[in-house]
TORMARRO-947885 format. One record per residue (C-alpha): residue in one letter; chain; x, y, z. Coordinates in Angstrom, 1 decimal. Example, Ala and Ser with C-alpha at 12.3 -4.5 7.8 and 13.67 -1.06 7.14 Angstrom:
! residues 2
{"A"; "A"; {12.3; -4.5; 7.8}}
{"S"; "A"; {13.7; -1.1; 7.1}}
This chain:
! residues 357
{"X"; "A"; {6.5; 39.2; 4.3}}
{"X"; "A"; {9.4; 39.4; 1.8}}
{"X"; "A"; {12.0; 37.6; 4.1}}
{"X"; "A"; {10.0; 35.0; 4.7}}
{"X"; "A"; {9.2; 34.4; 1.2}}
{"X"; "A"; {12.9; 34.5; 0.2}}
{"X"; "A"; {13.7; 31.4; 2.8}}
{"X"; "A"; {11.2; 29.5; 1.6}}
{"X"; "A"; {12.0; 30.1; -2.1}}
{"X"; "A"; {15.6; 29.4; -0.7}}
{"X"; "A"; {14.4; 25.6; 0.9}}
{"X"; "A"; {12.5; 25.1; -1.9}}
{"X"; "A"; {15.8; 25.6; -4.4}}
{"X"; "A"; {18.0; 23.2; -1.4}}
{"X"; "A"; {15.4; 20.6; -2.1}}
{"X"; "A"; {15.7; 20.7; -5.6}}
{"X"; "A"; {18.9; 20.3; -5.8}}
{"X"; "A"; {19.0; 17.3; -3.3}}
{"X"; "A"; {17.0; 15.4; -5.4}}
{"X"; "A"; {19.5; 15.1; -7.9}}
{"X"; "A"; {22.5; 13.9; -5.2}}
{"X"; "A"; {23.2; 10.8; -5.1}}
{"X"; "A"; {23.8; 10.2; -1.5}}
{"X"; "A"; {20.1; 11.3; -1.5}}
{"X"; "A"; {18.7; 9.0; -3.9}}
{"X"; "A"; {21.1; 6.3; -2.1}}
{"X"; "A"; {18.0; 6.9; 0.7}}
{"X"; "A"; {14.3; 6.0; -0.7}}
{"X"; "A"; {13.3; 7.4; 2.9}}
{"X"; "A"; {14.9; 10.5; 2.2}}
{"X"; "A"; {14.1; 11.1; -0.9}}
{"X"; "A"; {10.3; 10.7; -0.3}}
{"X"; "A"; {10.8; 13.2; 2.5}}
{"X"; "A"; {12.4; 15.7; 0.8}}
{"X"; "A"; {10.1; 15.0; -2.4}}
{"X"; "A"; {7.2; 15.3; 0.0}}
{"X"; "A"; {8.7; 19.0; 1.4}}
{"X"; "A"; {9.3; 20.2; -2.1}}
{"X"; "A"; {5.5; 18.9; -3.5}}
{"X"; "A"; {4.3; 21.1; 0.0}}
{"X"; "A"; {6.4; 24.4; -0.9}}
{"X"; "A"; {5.4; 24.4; -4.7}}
{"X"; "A"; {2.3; 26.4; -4.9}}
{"X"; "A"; {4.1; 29.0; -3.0}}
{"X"; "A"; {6.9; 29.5; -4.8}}
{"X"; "A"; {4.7; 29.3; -8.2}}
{"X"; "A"; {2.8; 31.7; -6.7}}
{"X"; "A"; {5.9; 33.9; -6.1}}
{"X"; "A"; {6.9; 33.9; -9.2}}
{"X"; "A"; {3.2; 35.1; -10.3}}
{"X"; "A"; {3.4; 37.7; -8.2}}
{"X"; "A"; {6.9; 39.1; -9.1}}
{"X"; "A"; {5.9; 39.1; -12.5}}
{"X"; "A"; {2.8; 41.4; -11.8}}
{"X"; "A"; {4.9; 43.5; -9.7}}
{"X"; "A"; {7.3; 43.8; -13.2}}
{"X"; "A"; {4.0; 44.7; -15.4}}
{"X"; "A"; {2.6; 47.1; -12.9}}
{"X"; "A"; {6.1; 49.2; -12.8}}
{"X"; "A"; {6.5; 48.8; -16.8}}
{"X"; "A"; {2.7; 50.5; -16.9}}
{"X"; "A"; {3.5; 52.9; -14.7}}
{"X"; "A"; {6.6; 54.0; -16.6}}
{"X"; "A"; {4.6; 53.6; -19.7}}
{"X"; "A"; {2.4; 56.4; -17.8}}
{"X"; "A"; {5.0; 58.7; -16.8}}
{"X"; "A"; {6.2; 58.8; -20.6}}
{"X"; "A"; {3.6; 59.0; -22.8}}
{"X"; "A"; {1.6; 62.1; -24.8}}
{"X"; "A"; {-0.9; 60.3; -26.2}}
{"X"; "A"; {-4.2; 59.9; -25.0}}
{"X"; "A"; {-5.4; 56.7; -26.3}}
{"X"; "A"; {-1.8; 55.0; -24.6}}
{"X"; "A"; {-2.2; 56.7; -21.5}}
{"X"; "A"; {-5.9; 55.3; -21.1}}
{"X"; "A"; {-4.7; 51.7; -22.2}}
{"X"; "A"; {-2.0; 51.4; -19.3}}
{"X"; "A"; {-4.4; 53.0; -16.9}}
{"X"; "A"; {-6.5; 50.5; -17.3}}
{"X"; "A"; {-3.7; 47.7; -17.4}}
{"X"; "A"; {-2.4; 49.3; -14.6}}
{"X"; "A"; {-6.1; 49.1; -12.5}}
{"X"; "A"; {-6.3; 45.2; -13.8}}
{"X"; "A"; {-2.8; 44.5; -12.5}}
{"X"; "A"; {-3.5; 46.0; -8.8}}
{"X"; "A"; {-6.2; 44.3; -8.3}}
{"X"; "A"; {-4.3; 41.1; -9.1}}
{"X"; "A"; {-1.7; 42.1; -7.1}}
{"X"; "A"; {-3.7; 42.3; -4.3}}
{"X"; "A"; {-5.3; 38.6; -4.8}}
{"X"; "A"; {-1.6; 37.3; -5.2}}
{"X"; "A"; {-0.6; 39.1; -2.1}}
{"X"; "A"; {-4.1; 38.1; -0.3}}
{"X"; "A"; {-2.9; 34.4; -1.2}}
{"X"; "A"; {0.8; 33.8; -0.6}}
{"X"; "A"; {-0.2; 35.0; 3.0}}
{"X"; "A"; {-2.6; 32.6; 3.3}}
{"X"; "A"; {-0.2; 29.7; 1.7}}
{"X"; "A"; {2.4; 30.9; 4.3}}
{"X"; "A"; {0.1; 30.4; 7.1}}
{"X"; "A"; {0.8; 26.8; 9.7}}
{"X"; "A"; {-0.6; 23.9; 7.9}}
{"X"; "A"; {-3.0; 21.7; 10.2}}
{"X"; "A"; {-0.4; 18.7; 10.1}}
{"X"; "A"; {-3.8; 16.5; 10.3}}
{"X"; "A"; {-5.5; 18.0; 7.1}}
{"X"; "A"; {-4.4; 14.9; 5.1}}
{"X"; "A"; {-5.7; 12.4; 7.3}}
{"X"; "A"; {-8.4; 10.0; 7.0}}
{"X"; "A"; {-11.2; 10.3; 9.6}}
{"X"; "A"; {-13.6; 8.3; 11.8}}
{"X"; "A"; {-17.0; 10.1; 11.9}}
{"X"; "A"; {-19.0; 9.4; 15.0}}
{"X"; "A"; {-22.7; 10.2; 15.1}}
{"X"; "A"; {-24.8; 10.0; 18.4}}
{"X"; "A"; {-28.3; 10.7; 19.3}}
{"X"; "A"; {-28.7; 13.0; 22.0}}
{"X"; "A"; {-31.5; 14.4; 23.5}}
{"X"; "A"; {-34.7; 13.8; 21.5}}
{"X"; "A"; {-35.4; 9.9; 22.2}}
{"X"; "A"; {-36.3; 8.6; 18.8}}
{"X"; "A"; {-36.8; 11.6; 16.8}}
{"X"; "A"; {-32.7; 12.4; 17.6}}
{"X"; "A"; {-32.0; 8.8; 16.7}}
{"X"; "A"; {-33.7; 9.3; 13.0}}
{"X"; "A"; {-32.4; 12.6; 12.8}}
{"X"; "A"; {-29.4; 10.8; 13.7}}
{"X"; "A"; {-29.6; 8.5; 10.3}}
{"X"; "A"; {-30.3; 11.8; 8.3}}
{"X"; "A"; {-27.0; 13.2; 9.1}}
{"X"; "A"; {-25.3; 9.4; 8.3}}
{"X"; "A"; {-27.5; 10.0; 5.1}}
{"X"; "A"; {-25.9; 13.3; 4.5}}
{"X"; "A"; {-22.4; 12.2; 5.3}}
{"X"; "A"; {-22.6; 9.7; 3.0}}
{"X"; "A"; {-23.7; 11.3; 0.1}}
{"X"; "A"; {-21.0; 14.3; 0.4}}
{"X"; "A"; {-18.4; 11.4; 0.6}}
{"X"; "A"; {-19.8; 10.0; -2.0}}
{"X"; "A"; {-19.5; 12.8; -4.2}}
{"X"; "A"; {-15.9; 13.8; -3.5}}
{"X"; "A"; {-15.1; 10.1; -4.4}}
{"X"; "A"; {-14.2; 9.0; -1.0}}
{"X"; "A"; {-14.4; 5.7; 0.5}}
{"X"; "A"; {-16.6; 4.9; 3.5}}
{"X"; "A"; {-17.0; 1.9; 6.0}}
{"X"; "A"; {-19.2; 1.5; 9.0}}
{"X"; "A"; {-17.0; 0.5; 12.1}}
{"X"; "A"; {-19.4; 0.8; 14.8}}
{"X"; "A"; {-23.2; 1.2; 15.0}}
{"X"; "A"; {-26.3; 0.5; 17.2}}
{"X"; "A"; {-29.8; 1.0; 15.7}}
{"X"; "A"; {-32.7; 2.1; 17.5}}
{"X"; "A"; {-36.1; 0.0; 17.7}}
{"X"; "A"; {-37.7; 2.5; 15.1}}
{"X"; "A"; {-34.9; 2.2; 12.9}}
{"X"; "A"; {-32.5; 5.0; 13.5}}
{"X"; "A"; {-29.5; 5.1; 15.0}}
{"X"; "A"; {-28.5; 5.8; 18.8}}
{"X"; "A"; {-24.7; 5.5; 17.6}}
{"X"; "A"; {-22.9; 5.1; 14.7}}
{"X"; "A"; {-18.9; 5.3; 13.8}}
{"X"; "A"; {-17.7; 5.1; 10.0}}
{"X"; "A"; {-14.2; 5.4; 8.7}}
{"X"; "A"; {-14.1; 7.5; 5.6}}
{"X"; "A"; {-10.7; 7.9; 3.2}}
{"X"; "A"; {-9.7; 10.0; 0.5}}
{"X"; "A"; {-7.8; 12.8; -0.4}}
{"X"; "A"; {-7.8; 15.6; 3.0}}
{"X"; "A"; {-11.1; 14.3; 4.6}}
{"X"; "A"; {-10.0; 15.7; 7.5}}
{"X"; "A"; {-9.3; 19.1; 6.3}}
{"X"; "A"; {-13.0; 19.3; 5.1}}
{"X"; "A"; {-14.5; 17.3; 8.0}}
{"X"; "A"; {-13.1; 18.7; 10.9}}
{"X"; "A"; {-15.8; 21.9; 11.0}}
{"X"; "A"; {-18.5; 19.2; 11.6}}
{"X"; "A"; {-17.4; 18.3; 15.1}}
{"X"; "A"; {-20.3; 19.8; 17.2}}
{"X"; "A"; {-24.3; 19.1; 18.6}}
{"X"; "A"; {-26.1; 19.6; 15.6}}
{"X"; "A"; {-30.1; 20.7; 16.9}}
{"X"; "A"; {-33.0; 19.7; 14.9}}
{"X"; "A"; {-36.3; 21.2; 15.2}}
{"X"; "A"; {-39.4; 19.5; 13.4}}
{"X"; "A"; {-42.1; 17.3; 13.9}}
{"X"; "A"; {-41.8; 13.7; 14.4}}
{"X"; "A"; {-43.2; 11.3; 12.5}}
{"X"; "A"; {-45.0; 9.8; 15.8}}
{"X"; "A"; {-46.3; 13.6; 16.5}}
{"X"; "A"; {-50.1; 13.1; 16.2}}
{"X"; "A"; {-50.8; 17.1; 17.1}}
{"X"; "A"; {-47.9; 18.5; 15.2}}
{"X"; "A"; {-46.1; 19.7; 17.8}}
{"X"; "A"; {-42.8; 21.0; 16.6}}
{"X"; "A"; {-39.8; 18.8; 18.5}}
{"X"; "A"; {-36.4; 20.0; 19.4}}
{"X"; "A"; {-34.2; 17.1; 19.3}}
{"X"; "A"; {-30.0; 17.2; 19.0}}
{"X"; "A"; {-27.1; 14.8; 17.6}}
{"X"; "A"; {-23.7; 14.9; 18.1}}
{"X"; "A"; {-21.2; 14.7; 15.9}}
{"X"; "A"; {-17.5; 13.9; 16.5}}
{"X"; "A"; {-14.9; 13.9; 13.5}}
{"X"; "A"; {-11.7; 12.2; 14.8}}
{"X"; "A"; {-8.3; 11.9; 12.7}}
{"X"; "A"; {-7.3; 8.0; 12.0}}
{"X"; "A"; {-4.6; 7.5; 13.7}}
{"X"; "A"; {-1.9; 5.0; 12.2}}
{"X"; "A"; {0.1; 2.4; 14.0}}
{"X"; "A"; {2.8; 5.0; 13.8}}
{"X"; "A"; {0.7; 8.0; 15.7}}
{"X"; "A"; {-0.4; 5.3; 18.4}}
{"X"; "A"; {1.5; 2.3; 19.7}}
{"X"; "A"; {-0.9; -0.2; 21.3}}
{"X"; "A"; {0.9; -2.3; 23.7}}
{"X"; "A"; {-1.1; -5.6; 23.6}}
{"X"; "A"; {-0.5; -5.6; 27.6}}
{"X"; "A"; {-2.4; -2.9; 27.8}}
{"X"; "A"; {-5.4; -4.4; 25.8}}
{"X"; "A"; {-7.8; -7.0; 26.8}}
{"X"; "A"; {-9.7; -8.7; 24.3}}
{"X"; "A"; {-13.0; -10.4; 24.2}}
{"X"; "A"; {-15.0; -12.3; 21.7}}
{"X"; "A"; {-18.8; -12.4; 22.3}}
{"X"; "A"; {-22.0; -13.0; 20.4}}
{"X"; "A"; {-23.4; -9.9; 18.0}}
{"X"; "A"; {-26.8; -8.9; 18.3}}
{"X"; "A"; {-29.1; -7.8; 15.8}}
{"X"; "A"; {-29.6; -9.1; 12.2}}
{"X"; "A"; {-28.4; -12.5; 11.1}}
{"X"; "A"; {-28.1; -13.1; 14.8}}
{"X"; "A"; {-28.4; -17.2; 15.2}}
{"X"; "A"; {-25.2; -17.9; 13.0}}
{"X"; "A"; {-23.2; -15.0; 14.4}}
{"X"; "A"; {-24.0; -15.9; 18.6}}
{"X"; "A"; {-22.9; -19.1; 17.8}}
{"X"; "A"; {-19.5; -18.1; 16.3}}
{"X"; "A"; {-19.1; -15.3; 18.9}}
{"X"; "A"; {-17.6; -13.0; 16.0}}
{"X"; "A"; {-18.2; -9.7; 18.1}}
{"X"; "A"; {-15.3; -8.1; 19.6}}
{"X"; "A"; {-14.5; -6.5; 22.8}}
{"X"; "A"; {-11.5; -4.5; 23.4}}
{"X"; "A"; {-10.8; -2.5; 26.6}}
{"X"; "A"; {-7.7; -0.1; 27.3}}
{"X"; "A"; {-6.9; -0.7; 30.7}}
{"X"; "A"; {-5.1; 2.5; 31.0}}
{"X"; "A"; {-7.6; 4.7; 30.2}}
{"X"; "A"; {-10.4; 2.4; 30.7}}
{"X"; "A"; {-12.1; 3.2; 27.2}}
{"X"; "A"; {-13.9; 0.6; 25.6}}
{"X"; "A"; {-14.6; -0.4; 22.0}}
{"X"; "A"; {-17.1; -3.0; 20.9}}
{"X"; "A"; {-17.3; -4.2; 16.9}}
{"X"; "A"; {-20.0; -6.7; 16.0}}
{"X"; "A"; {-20.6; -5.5; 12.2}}
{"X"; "A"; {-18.7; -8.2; 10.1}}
{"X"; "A"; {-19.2; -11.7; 10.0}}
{"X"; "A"; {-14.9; -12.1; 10.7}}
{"X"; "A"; {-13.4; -12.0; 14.6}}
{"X"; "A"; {-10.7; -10.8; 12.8}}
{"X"; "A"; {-12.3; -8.2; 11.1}}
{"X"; "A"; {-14.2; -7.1; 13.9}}
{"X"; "A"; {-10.5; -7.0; 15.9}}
{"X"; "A"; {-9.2; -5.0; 13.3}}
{"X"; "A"; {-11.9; -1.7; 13.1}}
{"X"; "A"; {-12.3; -1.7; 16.8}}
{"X"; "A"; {-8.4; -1.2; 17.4}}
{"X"; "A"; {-8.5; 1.6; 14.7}}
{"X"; "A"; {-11.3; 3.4; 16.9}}
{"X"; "A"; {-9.4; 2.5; 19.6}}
{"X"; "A"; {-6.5; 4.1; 18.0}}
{"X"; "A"; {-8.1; 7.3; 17.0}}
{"X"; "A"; {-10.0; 7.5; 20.4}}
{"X"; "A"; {-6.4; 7.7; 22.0}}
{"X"; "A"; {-5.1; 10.1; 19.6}}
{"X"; "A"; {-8.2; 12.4; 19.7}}
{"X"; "A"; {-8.0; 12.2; 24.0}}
{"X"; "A"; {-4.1; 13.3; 23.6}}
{"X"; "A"; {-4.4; 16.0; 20.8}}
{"X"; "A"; {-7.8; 17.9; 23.2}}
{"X"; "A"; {-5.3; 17.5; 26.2}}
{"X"; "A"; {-2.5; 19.5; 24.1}}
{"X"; "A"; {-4.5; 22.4; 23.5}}
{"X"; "A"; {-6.2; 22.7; 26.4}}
{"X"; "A"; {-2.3; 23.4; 27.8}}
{"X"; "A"; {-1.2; 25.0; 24.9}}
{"X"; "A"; {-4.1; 27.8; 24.7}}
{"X"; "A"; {-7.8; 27.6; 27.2}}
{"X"; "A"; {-9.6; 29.6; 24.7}}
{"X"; "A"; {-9.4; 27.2; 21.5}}
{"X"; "A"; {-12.2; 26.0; 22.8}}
{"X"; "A"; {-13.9; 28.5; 21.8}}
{"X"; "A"; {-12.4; 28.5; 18.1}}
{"X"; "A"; {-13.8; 26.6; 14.8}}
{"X"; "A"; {-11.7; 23.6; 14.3}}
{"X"; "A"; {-11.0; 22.7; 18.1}}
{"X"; "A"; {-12.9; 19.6; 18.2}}
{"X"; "A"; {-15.0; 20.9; 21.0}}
{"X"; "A"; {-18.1; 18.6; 20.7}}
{"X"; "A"; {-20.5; 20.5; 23.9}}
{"X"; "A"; {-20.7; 23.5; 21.6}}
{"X"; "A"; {-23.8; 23.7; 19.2}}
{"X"; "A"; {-22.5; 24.0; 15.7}}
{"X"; "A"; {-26.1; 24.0; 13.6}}
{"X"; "A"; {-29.5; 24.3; 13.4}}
{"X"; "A"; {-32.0; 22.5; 11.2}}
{"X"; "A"; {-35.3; 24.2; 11.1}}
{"X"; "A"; {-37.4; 21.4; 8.9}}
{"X"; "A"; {-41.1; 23.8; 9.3}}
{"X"; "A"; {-39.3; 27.2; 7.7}}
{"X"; "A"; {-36.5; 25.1; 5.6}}
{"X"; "A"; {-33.7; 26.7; 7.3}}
{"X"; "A"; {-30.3; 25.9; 8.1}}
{"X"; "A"; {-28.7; 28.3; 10.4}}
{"X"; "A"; {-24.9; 27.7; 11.4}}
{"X"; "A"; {-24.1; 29.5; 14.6}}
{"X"; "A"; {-20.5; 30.2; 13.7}}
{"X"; "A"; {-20.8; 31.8; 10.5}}
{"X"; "A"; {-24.2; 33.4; 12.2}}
{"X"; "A"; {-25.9; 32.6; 8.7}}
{"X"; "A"; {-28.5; 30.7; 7.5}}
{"X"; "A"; {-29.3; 28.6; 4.4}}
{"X"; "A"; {-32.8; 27.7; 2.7}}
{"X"; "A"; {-31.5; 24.8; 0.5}}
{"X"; "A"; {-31.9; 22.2; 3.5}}
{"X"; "A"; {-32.9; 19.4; 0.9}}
{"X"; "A"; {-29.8; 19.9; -0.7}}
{"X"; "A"; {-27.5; 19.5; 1.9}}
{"X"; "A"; {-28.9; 16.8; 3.8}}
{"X"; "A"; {-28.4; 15.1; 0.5}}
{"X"; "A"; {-25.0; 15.9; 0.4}}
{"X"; "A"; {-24.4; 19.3; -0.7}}
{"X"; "A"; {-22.2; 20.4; 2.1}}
{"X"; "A"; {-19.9; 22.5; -0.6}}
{"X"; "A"; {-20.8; 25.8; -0.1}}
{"X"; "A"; {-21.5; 25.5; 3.8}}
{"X"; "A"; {-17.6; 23.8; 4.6}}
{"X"; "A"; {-16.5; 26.3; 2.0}}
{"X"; "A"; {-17.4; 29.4; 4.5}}
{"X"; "A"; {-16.4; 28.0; 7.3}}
{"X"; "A"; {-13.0; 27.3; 5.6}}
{"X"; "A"; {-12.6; 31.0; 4.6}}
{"X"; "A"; {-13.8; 32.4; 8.3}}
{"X"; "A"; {-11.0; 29.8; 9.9}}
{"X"; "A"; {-8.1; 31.3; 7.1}}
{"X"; "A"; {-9.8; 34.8; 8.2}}
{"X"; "A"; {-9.3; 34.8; 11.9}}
{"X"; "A"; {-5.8; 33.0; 11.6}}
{"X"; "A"; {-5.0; 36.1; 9.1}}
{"X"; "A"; {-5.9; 38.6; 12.1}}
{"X"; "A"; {-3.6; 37.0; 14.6}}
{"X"; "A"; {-0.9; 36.9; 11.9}}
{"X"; "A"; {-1.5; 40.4; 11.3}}
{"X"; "A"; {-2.0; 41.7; 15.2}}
{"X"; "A"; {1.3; 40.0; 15.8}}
């Protein structure tokens, strides 16, 4: 691990330094480059340093212990010395996990798509819970949301619905939630209590800039038509709803939710967008490696992620094969502990390979 360490102590001491050249500073684009690098290689070298200087303290105990007579200063830098390899350890434990590949998509933004499945109008409500709990977890980490897309169901849940959320590394929290999430309760409209299985599928998609997809307005066609749905009358008149179909691939994106063509243009070509990006990325490691699909943070969306077990209170997430009886708490938001796990399994496995190589 040393070797590696020392280049990346050694970029981090080039970048330094180039942010005081003035044929850098000449260049804002450079500079935000390299400023960017450097901000990326801090922690690690900070943590470098930590570590060196409980490697120095763990050699000065020892040689502390090799010296001394007394009794009372042997048993102090015994102890010192027990604190300081366990520290050691930690530090070692996390500058290989800081020197692992960085998901180049953790910072993005991310357009959350939720879809009933199979269930009728029980997986449509369940549906709405899961917006519910999306919402609220956003909500708490101070991030932004917007509905771009969405189709209600007669009993008021939702068959679909697409929102864009933005913050600080949505999508390196996110990203575990792609998968069919299965609900098992009984409905509302249950009038023997029957227990229902009913599933939802969730899709968590990076936002792709202009700059990750280029839309060539040849390959677009465009259409304005009349929304549906509340406030209908004014709306079908002004044909505000959009339409937009990739003749290439043939996908399709419809936007009806704001009152503004425009507006409605604008979300449906960043769906469109991310759509594109999501189709190209699945594509790339499906060459690059046939069993990511079986991995956490694939995107695979056929594989059941989660079950919510309403009569016994019971979460159960199928890749941590662990359950959780706070089930009010989370659909309320409290996804914290839950993404937490699944963020330490991922670090975990990629640790193994790291290791077996």
């Amino acid at each position: 691990m040393l070797p590696e360490l020392e280049s990346v102590e050694e970029k981090y001491r080039l970048l330094t330094r180039s942010l005081s050249d003035p044929a850098l500073l000449a260049d804002p684009k450079k500079v935000r480059q390299a400023s960017i690098e450097r901000a990326e290689l801090e922690p690690l070298v900070r943590k470098l340093e930590e570590f060196r200087r409980v490697r120095k303290d763990i050699q000065d105990s020892r040689d502390i212990l090799a010296e001394a007579v007394d009794p009372e200063l042997r048993a102090m830098a015994e102890s010192d010395l027990q604190r300081l390899d366990a520290e050691a350890g930690a530090l070692e434990r996390d500058l290989k996990l800081l020197l692992l590949p960085k998901d180049p998509l953790d910072d993005k933004n991310v357009l959350l798509e939720i879809r009933a499945g199979a269930g009728g109008d029980e997986a449509s409500l369940f549906a709405q819970d899961l917006f519910r709990m999306y919402a609220r977890y956003a909500e708490t980490k101070g991030w932004k949301i917007e509905v771009l897309e969405s189709s209600q169901s007669p009993i008021g849940g939702f068959k679909e619905i697409v929102i864009g959320i933005q913050g600080q590394r949505v999508y390196s929290r996110l990203k575990f939630e792609s998968g069919v999430h299965r609900v098992q309760r009984v409905p509302k409209t249950e009038a023997s209590g029957r227990i229902h299985t009913s599933t939802v599928t969730v899709a968590v998609l990076p936002e792709a800039d202009e700059i990750d997809v280029t839309l060539d307005p040849k390959d677009l066609k465009i259409e304005a038509f009349g929304s549906s749905g509340p406030g209908g009358q004014n709306v079908n008149r002004n044909y505000t709803a959009i339409r937009v179909t990739h003749k290439p691939s043939g996908l399709v994106v419809s936007c009806q939710d704001e009152k503004s063509q425009h507006r409605n243009k604008e979300k449906a070509l960043r769906v469109l967008r991310s759509r594109l990006m999501d189709i190209a990325r699945t594509e790339q490691q499906e060459k690059i490696a046939k069993d990511r699909r079986s991995q956490v943070g694939t995107g695979e969306r056929s594989e059941k992620i989660r079950t919510y077990n309403f009569p016994q209170s019971r979460i159960t997430d199928h890749r941590l094969n662990e359950s959780f009886h706070a089930m009010a708490a989370v659909l309320d938001g409290d996804l914290d502990e839950l993404l937490e796990k699944l963020v330490l399994q991922t670090q975990a496995r990629h640790l193994e390979r790291r290791n077996g190589a």
